[in-house]
C-alpha positions in Angstrom: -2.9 -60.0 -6.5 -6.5 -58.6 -6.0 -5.3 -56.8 -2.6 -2.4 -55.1 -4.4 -4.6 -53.4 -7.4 -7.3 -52.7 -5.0 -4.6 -50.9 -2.6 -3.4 -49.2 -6.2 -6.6 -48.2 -7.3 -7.4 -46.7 -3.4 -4.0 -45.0 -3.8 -5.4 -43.4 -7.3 -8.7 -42.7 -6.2 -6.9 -40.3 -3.8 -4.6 -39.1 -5.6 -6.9 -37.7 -8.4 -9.3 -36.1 -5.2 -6.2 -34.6 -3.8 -5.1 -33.0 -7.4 -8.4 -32.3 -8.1 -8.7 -30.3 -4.7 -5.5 -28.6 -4.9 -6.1 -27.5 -8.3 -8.9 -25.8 -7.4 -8.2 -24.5 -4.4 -5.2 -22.8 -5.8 -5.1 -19.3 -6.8 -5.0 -18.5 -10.6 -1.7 -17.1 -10.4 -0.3 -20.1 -9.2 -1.0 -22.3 -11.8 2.0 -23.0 -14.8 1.6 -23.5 -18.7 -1.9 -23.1 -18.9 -5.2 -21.5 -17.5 -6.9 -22.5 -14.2 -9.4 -24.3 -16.6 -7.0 -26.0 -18.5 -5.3 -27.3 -15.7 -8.9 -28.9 -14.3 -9.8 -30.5 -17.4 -6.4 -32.4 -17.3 -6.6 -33.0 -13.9 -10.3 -34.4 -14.0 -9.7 -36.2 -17.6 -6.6 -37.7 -17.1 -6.8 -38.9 -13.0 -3.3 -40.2 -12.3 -1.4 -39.2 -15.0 -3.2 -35.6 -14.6 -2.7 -35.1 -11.3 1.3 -36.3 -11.5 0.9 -33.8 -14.3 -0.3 -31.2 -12.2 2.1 -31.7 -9.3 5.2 -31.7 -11.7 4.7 -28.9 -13.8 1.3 -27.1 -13.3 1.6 -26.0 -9.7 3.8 -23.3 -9.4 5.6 -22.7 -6.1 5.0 -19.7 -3.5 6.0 -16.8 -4.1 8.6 -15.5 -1.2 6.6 -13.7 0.7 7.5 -10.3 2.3 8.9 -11.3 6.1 6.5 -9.8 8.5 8.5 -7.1 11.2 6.7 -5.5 14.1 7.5 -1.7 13.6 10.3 -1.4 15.8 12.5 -3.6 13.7 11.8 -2.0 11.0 14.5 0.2 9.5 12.6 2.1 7.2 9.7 2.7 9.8 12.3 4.0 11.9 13.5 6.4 9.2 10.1 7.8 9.1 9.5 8.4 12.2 11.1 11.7 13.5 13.3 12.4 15.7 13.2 12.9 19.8 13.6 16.6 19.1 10.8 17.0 16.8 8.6 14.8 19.5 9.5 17.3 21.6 8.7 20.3 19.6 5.6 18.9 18.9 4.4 18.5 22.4 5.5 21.8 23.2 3.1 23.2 20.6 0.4 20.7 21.8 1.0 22.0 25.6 0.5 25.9 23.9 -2.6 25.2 22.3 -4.1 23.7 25.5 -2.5 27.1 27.5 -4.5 29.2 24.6 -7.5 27.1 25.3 -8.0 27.4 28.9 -6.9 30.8 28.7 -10.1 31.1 26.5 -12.1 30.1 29.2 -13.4 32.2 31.9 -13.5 30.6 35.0 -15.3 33.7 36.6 -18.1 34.1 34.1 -20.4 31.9 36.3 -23.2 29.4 34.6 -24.8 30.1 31.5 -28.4 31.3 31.4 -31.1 29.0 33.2 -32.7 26.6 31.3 -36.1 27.8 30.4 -38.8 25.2 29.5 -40.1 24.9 26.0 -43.1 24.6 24.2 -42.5 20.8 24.3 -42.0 20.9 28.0 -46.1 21.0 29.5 -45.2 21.4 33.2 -48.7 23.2 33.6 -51.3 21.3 34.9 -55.0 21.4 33.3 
């Protein structure tokens, strides 16, 4: 008889840790009926009875969370994206633009004037 109420009272020892845990490790929105506060006093005050309490009623069950898609199966990703004709507009323009821009340049121009040293620069020696 002593073995079996000291295996009951192990059992509610852990129990009451494990509610006690949960409860706070739980997010506020999680919890049913009453405040995050509420719900530790009950579960810290009342050990067994809070913490069958607390996994009855007071913890409230995940929301469904949104299913993760990589982008490619996403239907509405694909929507925003445009289509192969507008990719190709774009890089056209893109393609111009770097036209324009080494049309800019003039390869014939030669190097820009030498480098001439500065007043930091004390090449002269004293």
């Amino acid at each position: 008889m002593a073995r079996l109420l000291l295996i009951l009272a192990l059992v509610a020892v852990v129990l009451w840790v494990y509610s006690v845990v949960d409860c706070a490790l739980q997010p506020a929105t999680r919890h049913r009926g009453v405040s995050k506060g509420a719900w530790m006093a009950i579960v810290i005050l009342l050990p067994v009875v809070g913490g069958l309490l607390w996994f009855v009623v007071g913890r409230g069950r995940r929301s469904s969370a949104p299913v993760r898609r990589a982008p490619d199966d996403d239907p509405q990703f694909l929507r925003t994206i445009g289509s192969i004709s507008d990719q190709d507009e774009r890089i056209r323009r893109l393609e111009e633009e770097l036209a324009q821009l080494d049309a800019e340049e003039d390869p014939d121009a030669g190097p820009t004037a030498p480098h001439r040293p500065s007043d930091d620069d004390d090449t002269r020696t004293s």
